[in-house]
mmCIF file as gemmi writes it, N, C-alpha and C atoms, coordinates in Angstrom:
data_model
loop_
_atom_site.group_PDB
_atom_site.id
_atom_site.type_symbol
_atom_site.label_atom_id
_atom_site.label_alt_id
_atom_site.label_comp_id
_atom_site.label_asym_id
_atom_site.label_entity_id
_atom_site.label_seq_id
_atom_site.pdbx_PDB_ins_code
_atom_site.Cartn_x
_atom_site.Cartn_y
_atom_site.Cartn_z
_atom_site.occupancy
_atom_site.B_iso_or_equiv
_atom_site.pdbx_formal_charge
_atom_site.auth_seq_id
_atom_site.auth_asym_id
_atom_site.pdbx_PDB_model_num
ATOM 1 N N . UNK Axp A 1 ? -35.654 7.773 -54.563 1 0 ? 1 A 1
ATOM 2 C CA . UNK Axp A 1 ? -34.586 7.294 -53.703 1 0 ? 1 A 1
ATOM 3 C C . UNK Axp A 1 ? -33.28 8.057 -53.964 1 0 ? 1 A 1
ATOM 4 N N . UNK Axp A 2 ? -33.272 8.514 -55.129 1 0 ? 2 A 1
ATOM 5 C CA . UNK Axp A 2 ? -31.608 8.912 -55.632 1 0 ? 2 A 1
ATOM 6 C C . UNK Axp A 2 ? -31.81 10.332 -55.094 1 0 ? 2 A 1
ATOM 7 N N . UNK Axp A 3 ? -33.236 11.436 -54.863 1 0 ? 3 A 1
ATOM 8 C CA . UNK Axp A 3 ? -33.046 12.641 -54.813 1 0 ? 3 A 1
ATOM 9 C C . UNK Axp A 3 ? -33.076 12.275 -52.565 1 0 ? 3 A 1
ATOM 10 N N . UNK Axp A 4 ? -33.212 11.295 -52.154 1 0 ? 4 A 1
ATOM 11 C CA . UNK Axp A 4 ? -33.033 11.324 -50.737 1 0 ? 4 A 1
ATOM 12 C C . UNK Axp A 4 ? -31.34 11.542 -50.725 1 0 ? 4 A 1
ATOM 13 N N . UNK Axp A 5 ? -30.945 10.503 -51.455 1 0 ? 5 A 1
ATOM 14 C CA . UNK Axp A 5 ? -29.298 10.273 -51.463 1 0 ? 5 A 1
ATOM 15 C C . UNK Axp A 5 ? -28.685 11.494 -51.248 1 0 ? 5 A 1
ATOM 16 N N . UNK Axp A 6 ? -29.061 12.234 -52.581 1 0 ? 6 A 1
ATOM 17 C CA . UNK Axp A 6 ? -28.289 13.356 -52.81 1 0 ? 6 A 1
ATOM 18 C C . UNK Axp A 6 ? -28.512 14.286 -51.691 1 0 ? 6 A 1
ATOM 19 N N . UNK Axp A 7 ? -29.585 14.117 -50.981 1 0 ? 7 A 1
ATOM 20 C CA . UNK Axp A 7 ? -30.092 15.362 -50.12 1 0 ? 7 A 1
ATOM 21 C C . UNK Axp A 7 ? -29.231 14.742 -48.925 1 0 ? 7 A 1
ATOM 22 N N . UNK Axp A 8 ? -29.107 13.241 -48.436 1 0 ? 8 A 1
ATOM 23 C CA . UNK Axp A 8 ? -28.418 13.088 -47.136 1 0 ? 8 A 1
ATOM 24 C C . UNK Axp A 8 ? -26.669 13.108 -47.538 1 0 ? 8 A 1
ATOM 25 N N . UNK Axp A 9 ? -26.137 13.143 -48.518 1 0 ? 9 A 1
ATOM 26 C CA . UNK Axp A 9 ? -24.661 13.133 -49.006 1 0 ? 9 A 1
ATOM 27 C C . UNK Axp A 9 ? -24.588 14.412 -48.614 1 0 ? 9 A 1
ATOM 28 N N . UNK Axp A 10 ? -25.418 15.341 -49.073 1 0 ? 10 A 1
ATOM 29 C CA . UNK Axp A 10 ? -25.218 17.411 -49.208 1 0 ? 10 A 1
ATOM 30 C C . UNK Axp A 10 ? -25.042 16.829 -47.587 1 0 ? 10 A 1
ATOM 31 N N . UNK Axp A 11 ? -25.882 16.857 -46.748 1 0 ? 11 A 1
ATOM 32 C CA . UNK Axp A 11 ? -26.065 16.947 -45.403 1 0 ? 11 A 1
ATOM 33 C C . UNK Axp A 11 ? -24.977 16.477 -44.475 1 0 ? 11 A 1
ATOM 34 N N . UNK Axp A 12 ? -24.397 15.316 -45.001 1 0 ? 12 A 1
ATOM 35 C CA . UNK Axp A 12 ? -23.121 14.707 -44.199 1 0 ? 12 A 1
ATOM 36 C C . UNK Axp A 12 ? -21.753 15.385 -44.909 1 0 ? 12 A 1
ATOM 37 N N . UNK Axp A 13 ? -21.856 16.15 -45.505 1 0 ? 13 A 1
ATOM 38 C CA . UNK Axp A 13 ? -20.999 16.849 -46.587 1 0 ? 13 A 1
ATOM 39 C C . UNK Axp A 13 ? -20.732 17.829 -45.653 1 0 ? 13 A 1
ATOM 40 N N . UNK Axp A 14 ? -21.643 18.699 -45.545 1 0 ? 14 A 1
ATOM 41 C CA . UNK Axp A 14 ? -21.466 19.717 -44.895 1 0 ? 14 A 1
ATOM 42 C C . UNK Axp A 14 ? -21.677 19.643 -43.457 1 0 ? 14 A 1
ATOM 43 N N . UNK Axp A 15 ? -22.225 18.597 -42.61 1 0 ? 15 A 1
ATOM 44 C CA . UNK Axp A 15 ? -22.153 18.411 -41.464 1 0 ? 15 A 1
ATOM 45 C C . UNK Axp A 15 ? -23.43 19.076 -40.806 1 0 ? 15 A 1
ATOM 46 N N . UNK Axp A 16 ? -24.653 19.171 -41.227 1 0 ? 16 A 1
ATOM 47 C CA . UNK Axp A 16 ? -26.512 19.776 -41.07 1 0 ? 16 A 1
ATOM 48 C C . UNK Axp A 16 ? -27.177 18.517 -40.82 1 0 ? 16 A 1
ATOM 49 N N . UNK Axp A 17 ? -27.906 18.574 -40.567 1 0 ? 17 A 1
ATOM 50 C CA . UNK Axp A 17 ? -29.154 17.538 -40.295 1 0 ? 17 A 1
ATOM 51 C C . UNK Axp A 17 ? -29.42 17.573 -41.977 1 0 ? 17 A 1
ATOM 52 N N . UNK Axp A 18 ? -30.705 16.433 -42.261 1 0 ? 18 A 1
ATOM 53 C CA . UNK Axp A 18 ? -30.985 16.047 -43.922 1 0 ? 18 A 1
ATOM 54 C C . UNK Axp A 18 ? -32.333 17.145 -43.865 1 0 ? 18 A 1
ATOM 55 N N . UNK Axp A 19 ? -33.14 17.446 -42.434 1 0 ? 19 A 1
ATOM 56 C CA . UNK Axp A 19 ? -33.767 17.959 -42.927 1 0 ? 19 A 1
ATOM 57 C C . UNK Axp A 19 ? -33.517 19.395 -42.948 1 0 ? 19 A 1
ATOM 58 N N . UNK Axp A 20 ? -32.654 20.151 -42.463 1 0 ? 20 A 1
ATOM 59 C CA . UNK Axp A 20 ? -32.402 21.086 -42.495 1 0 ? 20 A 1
ATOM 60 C C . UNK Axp A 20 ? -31.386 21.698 -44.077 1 0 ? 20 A 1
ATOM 61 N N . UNK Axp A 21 ? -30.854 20.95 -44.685 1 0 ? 21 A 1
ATOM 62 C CA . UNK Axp A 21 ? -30.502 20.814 -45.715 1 0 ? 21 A 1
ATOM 63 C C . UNK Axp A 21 ? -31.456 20.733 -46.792 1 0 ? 21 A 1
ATOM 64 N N . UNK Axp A 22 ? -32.485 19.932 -46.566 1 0 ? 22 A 1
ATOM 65 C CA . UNK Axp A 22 ? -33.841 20.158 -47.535 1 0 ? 22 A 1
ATOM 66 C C . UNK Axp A 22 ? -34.612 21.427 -47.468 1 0 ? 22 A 1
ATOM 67 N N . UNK Axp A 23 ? -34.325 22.122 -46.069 1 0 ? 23 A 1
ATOM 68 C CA . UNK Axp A 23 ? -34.841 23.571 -46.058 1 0 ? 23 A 1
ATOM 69 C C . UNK Axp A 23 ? -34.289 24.474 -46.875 1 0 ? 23 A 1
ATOM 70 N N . UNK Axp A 24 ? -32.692 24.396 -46.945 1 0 ? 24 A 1
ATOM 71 C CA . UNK Axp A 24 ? -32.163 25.514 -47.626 1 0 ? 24 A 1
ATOM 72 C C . UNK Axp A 24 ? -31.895 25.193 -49.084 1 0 ? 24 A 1
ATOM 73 N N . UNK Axp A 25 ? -32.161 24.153 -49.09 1 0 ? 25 A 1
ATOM 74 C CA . UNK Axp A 25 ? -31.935 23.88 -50.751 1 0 ? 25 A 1
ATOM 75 C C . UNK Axp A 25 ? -33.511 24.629 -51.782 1 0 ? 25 A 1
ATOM 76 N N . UNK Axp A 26 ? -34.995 23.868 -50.482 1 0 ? 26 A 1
ATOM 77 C CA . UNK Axp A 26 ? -35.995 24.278 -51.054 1 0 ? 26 A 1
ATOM 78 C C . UNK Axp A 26 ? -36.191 25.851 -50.706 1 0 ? 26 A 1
ATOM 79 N N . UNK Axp A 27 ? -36.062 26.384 -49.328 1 0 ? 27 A 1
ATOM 80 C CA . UNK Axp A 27 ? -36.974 27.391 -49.226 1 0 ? 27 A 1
ATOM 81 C C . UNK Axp A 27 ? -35.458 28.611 -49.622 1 0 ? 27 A 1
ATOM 82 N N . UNK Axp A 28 ? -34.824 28.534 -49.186 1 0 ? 28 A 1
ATOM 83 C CA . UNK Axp A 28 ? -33.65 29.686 -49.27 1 0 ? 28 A 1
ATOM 84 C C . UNK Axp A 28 ? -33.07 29.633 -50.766 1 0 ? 28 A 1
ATOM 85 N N . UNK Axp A 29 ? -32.87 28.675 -51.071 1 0 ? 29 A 1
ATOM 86 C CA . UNK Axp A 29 ? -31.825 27.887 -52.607 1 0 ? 29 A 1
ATOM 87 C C . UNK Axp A 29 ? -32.914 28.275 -53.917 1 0 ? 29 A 1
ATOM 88 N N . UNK Axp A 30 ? -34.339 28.334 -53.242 1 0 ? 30 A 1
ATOM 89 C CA . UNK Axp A 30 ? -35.698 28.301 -54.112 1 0 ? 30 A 1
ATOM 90 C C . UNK Axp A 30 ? -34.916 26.829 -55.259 1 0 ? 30 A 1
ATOM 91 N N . UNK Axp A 31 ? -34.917 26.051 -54.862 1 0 ? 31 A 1
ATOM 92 C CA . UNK Axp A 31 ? -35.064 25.044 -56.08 1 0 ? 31 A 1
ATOM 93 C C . UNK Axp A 31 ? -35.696 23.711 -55.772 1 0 ? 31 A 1
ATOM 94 N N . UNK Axp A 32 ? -35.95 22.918 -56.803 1 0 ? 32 A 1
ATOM 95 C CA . UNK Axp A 32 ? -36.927 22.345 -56.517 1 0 ? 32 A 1
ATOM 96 C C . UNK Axp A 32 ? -36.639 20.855 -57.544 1 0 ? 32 A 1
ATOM 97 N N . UNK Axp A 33 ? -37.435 20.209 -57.411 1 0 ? 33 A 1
ATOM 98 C CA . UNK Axp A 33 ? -36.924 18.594 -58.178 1 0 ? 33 A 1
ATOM 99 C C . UNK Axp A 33 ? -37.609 18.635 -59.629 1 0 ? 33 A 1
ATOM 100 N N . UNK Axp A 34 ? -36.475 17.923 -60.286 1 0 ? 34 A 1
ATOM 101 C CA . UNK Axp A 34 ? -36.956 17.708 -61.211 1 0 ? 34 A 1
ATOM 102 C C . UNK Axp A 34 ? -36.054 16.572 -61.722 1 0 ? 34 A 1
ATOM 103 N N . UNK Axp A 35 ? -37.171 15.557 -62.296 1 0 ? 35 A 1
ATOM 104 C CA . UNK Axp A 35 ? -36.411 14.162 -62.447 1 0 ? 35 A 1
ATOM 105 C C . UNK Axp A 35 ? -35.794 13.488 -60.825 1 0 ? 35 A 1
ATOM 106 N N . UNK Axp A 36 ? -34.395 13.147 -60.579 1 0 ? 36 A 1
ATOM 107 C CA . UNK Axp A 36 ? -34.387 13.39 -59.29 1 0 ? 36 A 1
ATOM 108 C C . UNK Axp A 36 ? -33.011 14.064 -58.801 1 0 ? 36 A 1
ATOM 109 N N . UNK Axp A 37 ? -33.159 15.18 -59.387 1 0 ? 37 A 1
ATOM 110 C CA . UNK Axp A 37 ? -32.194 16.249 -59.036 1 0 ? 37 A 1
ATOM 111 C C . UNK Axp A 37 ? -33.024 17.37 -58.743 1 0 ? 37 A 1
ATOM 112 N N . UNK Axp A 38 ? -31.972 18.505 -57.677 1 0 ? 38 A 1
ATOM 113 C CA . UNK Axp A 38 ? -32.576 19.569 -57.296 1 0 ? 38 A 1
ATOM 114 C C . UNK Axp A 38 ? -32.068 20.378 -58.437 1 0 ? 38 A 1
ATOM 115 N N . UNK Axp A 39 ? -32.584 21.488 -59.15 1 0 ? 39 A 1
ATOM 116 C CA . UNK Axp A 39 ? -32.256 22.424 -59.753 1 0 ? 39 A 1
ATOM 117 C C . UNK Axp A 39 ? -33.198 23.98 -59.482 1 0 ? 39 A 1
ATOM 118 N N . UNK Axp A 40 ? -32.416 24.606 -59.938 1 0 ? 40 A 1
ATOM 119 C CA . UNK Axp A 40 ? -32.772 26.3 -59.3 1 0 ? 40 A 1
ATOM 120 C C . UNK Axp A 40 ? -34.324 26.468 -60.148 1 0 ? 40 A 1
ATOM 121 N N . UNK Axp A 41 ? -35.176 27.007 -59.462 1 0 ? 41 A 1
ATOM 122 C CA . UNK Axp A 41 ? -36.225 27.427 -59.943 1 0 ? 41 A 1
ATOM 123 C C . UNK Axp A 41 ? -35.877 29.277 -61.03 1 0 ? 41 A 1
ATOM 124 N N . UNK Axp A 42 ? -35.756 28.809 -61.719 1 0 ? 42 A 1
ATOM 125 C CA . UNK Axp A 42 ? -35.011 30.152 -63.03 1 0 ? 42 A 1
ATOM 126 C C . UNK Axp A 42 ? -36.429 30.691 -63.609 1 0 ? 42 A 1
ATOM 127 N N . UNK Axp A 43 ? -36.813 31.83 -63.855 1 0 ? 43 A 1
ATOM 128 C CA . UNK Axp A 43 ? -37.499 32.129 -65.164 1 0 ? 43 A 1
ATOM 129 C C . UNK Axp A 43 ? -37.014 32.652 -66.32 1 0 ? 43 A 1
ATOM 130 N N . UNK Axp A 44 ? -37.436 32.174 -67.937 1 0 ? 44 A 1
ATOM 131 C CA . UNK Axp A 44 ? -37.315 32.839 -68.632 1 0 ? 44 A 1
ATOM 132 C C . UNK Axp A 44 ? -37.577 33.758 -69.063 1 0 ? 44 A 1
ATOM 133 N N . UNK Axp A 45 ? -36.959 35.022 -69.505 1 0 ? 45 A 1
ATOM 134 C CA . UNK Axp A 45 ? -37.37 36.142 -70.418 1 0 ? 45 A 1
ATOM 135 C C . UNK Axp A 45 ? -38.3 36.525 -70.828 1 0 ? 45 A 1
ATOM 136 N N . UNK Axp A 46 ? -39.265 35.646 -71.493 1 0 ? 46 A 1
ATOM 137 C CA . UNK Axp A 46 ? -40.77 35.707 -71.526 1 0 ? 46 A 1
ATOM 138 C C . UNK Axp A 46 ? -41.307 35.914 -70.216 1 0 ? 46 A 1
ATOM 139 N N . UNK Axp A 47 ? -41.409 34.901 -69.357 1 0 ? 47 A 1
ATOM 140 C CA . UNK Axp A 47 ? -41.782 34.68 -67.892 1 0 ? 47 A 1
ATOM 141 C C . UNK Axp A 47 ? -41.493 36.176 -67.29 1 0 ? 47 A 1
ATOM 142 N N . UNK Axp A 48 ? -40.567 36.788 -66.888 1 0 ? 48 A 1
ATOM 143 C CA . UNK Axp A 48 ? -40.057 37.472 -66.511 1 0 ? 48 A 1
ATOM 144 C C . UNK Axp A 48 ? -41.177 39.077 -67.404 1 0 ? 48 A 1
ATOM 145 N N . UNK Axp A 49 ? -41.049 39.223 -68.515 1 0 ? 49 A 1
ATOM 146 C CA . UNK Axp A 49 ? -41.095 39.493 -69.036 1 0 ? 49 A 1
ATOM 147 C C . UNK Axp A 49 ? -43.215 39.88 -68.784 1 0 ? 49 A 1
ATOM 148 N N . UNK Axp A 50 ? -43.766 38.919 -68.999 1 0 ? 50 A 1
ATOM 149 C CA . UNK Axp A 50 ? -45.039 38.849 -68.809 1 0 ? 50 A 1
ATOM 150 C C . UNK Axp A 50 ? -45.173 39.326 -67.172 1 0 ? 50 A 1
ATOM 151 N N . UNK Axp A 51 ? -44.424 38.64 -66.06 1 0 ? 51 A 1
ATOM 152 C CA . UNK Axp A 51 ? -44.777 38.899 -65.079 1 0 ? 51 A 1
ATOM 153 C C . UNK Axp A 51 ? -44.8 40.816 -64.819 1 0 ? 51 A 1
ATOM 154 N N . UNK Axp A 52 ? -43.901 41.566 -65.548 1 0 ? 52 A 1
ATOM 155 C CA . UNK Axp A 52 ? -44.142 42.81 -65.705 1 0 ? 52 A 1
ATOM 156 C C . UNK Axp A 52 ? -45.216 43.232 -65.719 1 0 ? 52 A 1
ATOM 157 N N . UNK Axp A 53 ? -45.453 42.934 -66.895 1 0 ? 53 A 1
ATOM 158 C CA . UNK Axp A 53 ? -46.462 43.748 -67.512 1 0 ? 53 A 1
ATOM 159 C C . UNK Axp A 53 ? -48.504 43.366 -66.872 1 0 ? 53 A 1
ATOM 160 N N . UNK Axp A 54 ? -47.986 41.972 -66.61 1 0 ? 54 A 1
ATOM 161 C CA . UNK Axp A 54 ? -49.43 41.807 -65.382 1 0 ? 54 A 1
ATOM 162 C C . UNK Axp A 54 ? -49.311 42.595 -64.427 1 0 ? 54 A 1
ATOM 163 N N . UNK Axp A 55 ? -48.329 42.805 -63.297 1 0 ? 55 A 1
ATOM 164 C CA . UNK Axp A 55 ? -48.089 44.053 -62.412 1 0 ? 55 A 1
ATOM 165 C C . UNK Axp A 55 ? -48.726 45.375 -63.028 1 0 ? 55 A 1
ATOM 166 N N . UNK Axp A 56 ? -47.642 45.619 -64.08 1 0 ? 56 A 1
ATOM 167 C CA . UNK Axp A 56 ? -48.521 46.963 -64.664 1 0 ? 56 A 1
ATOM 168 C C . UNK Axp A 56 ? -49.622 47.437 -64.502 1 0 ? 56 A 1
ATOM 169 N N . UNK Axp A 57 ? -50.368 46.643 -65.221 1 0 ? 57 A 1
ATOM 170 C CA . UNK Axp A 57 ? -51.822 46.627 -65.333 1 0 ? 57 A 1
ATOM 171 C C . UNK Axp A 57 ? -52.479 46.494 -63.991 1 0 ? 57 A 1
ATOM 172 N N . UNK Axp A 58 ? -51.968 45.492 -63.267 1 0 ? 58 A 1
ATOM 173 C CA . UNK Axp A 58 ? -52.911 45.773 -61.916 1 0 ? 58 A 1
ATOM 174 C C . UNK Axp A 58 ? -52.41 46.869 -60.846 1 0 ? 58 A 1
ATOM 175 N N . UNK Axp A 59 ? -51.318 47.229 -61.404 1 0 ? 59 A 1
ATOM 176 C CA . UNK Axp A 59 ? -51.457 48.6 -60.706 1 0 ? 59 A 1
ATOM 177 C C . UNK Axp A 59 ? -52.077 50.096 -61.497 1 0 ? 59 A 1
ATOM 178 N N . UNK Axp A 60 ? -51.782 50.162 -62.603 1 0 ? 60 A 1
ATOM 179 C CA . UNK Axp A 60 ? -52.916 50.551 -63.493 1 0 ? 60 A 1
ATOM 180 C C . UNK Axp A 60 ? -54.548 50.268 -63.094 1 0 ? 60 A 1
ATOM 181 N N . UNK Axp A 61 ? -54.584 49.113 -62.999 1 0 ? 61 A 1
ATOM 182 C CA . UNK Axp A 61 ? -56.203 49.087 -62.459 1 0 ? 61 A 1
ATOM 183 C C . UNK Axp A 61 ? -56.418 49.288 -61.149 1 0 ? 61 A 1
ATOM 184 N N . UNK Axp A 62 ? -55.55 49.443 -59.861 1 0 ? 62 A 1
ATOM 185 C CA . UNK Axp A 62 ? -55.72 49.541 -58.912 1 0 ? 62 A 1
ATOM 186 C C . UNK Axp A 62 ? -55.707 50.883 -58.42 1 0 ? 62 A 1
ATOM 187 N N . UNK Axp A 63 ? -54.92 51.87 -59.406 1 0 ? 63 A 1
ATOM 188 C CA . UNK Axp A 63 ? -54.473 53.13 -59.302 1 0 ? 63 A 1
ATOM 189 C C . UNK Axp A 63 ? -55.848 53.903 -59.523 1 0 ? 63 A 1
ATOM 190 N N . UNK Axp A 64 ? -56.963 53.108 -60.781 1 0 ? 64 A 1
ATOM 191 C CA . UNK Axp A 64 ? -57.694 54.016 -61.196 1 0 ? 64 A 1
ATOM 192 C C . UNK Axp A 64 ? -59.039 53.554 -60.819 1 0 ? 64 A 1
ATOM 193 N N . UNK Axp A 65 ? -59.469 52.774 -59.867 1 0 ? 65 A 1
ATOM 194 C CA . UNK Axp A 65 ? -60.216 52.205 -59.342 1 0 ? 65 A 1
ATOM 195 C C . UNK Axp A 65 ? -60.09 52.295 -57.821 1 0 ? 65 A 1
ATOM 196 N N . UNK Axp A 66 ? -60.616 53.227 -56.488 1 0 ? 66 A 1
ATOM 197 C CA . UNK Axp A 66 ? -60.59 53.843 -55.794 1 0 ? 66 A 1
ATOM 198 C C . UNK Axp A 66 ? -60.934 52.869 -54.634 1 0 ? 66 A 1
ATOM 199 N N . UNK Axp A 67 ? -61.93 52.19 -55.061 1 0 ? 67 A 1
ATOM 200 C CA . UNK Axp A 67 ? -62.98 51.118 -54.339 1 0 ? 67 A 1
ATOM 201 C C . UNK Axp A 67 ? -62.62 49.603 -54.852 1 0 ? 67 A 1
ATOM 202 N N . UNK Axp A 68 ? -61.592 49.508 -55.385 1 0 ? 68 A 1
ATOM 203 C CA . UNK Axp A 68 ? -60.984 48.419 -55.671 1 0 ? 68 A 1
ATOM 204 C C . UNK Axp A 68 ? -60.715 47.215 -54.676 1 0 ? 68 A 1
ATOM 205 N N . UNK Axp A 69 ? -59.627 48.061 -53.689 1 0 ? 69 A 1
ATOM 206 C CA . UNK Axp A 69 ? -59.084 47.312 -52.422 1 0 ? 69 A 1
ATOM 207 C C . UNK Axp A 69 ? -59.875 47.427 -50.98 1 0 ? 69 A 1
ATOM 208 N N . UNK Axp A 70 ? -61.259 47.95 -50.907 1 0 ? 70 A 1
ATOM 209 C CA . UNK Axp A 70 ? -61.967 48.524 -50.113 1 0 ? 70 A 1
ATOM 210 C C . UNK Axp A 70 ? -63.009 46.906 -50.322 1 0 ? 70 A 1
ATOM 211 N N . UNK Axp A 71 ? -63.205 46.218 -50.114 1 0 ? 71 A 1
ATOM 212 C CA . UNK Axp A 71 ? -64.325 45.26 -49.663 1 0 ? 71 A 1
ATOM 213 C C . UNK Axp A 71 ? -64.017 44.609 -48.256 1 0 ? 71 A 1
């Protein structure tokens, strides 16, 4: 109930519809609930960090594997 609140207060705040305000908070804002507040979807350093190095590798494996992306 408290994360509707906050979403129709933003909305009459700024003068948007509630659901159009839930669009830009979720899809543009990328954030998302937690507890019942919106907060930014962040990664950490690690996160960030790992997501590299999986790329790497699958472009590494995609680079050297010809018939890879071919099914």
């Amino acid at each position: 109930m408290l994360r509707v609140r906050a979403v129709i207060q933003a909305a009459d705040k700024v003068g948007i519809s509630i659901g159009y305000c839930h669009q830009i908070l979720t899809e543009k804002l990328h954030m998302h609930r937690v507890s019942a507040q919106f907060v930014p979807r962040l990664l950490t350093n690690d996160q960030k960090e790992n997501r590299v190095e999986i790329s790497q590798e699958l472009l590494a494996t995609a680079n050297s594997n010809e018939n890879l992306l071919k099914s």
